[in-house]
C-alpha positions as CSV (number, residue, x, y, z in Angstrom):
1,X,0.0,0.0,0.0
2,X,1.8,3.7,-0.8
3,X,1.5,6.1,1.6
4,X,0.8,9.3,1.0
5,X,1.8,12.6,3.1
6,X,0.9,15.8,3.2
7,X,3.1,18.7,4.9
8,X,0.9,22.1,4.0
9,X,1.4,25.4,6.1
10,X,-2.7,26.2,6.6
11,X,-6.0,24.7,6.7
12,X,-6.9,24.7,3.1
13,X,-3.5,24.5,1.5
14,X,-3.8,20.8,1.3
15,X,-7.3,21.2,-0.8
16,X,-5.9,23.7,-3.2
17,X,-2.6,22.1,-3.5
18,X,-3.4,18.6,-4.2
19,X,-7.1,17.3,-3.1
20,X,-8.5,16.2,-5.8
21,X,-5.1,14.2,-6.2
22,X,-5.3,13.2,-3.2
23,X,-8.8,11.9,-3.8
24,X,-7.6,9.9,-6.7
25,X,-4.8,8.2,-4.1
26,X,-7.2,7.5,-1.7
27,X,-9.3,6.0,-4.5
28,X,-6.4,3.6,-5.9
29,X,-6.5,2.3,-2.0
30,X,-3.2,4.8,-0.8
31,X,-2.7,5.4,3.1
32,X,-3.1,9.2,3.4
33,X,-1.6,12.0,6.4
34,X,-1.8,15.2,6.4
35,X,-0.2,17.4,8.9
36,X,-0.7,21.4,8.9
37,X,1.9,23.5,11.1
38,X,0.2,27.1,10.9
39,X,-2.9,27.8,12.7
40,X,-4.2,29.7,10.1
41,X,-6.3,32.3,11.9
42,X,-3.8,34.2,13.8
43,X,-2.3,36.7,11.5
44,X,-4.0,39.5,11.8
45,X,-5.3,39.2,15.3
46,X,-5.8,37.1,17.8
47,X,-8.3,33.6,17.8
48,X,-9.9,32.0,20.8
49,X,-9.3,28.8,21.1
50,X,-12.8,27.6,19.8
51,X,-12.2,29.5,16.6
52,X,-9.3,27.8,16.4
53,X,-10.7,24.2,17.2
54,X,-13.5,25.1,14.3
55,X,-11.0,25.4,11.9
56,X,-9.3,22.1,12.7
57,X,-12.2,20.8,12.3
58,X,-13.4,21.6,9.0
59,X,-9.6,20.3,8.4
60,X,-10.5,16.7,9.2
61,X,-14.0,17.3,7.8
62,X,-12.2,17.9,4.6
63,X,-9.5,15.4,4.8
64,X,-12.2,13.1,5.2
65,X,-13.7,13.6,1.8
66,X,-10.1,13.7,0.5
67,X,-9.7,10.1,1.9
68,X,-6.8,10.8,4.2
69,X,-7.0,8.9,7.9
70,X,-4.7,11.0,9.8
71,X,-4.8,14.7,10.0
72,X,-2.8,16.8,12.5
73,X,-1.9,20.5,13.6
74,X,1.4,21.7,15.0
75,X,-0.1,25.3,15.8
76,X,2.8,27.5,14.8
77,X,1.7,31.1,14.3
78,X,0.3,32.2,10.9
79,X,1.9,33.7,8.5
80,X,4.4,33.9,10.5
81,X,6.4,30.8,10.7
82,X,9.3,32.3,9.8
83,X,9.9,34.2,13.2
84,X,10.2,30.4,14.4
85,X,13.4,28.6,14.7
86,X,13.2,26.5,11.7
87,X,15.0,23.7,13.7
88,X,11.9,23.5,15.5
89,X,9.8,23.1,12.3
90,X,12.1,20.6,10.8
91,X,12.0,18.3,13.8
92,X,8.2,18.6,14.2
93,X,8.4,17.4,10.4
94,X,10.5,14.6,11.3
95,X,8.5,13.1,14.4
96,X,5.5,13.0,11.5
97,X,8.0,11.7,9.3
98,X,8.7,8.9,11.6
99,X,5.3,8.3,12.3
100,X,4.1,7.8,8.8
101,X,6.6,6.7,6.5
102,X,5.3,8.3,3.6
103,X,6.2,6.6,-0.1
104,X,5.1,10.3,-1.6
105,X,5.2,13.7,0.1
106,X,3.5,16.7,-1.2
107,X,4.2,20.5,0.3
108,X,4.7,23.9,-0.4
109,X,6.4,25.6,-3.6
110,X,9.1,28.2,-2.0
111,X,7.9,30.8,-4.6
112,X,4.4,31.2,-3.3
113,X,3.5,34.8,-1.5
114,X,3.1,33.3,1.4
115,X,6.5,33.2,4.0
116,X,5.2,30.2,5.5
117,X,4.8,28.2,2.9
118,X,8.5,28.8,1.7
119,X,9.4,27.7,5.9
120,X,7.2,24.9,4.8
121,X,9.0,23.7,2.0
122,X,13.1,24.1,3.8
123,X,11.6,21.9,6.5
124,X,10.2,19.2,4.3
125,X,13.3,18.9,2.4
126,X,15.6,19.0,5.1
127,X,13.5,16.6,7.4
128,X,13.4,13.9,4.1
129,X,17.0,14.6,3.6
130,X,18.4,11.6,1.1
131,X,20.7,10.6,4.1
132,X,22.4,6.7,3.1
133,X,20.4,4.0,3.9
134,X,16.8,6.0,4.1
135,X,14.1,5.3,1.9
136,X,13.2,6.2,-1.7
137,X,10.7,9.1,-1.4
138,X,9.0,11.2,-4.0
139,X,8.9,14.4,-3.3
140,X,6.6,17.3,-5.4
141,X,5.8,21.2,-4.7
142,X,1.9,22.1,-5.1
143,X,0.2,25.0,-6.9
144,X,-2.0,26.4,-4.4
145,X,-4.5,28.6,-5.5
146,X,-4.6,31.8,-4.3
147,X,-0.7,31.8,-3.1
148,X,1.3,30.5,-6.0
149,X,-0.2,32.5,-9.0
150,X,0.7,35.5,-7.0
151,X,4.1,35.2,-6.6
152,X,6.8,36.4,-9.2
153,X,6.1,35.0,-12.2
154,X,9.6,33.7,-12.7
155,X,9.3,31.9,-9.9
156,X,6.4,29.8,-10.6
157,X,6.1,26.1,-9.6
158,X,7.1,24.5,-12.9
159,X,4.7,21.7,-14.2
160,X,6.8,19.0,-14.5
161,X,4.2,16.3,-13.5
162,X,1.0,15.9,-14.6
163,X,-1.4,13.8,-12.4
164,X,-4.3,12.5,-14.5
165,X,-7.8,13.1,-12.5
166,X,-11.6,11.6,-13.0
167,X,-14.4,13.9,-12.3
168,X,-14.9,12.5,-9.3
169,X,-11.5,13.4,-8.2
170,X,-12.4,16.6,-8.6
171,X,-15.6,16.8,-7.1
172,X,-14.0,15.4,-4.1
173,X,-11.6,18.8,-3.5
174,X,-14.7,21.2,-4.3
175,X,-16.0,19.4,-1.7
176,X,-13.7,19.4,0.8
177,X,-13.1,23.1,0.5
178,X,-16.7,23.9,0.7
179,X,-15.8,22.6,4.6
180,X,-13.8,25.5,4.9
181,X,-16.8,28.0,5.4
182,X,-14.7,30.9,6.5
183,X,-12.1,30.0,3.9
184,X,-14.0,29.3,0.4
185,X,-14.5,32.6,-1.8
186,X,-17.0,33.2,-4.8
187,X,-15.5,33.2,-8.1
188,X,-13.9,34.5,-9.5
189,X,-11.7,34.7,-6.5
190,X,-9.0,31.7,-6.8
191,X,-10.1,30.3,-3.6
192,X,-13.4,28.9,-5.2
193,X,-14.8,25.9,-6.4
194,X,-15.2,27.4,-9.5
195,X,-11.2,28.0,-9.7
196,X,-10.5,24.2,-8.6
197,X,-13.1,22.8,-11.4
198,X,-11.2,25.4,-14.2
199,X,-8.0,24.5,-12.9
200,X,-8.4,20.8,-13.5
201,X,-9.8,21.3,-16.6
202,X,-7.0,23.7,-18.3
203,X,-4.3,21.5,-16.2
204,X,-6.1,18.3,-18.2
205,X,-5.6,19.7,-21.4
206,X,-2.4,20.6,-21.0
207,X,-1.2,16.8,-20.8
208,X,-4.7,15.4,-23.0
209,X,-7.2,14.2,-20.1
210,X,-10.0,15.6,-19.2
211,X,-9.2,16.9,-15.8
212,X,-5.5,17.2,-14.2
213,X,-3.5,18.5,-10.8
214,X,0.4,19.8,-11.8
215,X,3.4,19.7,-9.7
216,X,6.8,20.7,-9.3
217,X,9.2,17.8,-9.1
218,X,11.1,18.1,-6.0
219,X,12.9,15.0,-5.4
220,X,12.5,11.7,-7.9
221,X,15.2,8.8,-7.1
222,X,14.3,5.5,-9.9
């Protein structure tokens, strides 16, 4: 059985980024985790802790639909992971490393507008370092929504992988981001099921299916 994990920065990242992938994984019988290390309420203010509960919440409500049977929070501060030691982000990455064994790990792409998902992406790599000895992992950088199309556009994630998606795939993501009721926008904001659905359909006929999810490749050992 492959096992699948998932190291995004906020609730939500891990719908945008990959879900409907991740829906397609879960489909083919894969083992998925998903951990999230921001809170994702705190930047510009402060959150109680049932605000803060809610969201995690409509995380695991969403990573239901996605399929995944593990999802966790770390609770580092929102957009603002990088006043953190990233030492401490690397070895929260590892203990979920160790936990799960992933075969595939999907993250951040260190171009996005967001600091935290560039934090996001250094700790990955570092914590699935190819030391000797350690396992073969896959390792790809998502195109979130919202985040990566607002970056520079020289610094992109590059579609060098094309994951081939069913409809239902993709109804799957739209509706695990409809959990996110505080979260989800009307188009033709990116953060939309509207986006997700036009997404997978322009990603699709890039590479000749009907619906498709890209990613940068990040590590690939064969």
């Amino acid at each position: 059985m492959k096992r699948i994990a998932v190291i995004m920065a906020h609730p939500d990242d891990e719908v945008l980024g990959c879900g409907a992938t991740l829906a397609r994984y879960a489909r083919e019988g894969a083992e998925i985790s998903i951990l999230i290390l921001a809170t994702g309420l705190t930047s510009r203010g402060t959150a109680s802790e049932a605000e803060i509960e809610s969201l995690q919440e409509q995380a695991k409500a969403a990573g239901c639909i996605l399929g995944a049977s593990l999802v966790e929070f770390a609770g580092f501060p929102d957009n603002a992971m990088d006043t953190v030691s990233l030492l401490e982000v690397i070895k929260c990455v590892e203990g979920f490393a160790k936990k799960t064994n992933p075969d595939v790990v999907f993250t951040h792409h260190n171009g996005d507008i967001n600091i935290d998902h560039d934090v996001t992406q250094r700790a990955v790599l570092t914590a699935f370092r190819p030391l000797p000895g350690s396992k073969e992992r896959e390792i790809f950088a998502c195109n979130v929504l919202s985040s990566s199309e607002y970056g520079r556009s020289d610094r992109r994630p590059r579609p060098d992988c094309y994951v081939a998606l069913q409809e239902e795939d993709v109804d799957a993501a739209v509706a695990a981001l409809e959990c996110y009721s505080g979260e989800i926008r009307q188009w033709p904001h990116p953060r939309s099921s509207a986006a997700i659905r036009y997404q997978a359909r322009l990603f699709g006929a890039e590479c000749g299916r009907d619906y498709a999810q890209v990613f940068e490749v990040l590590r690939l050992t064969r």
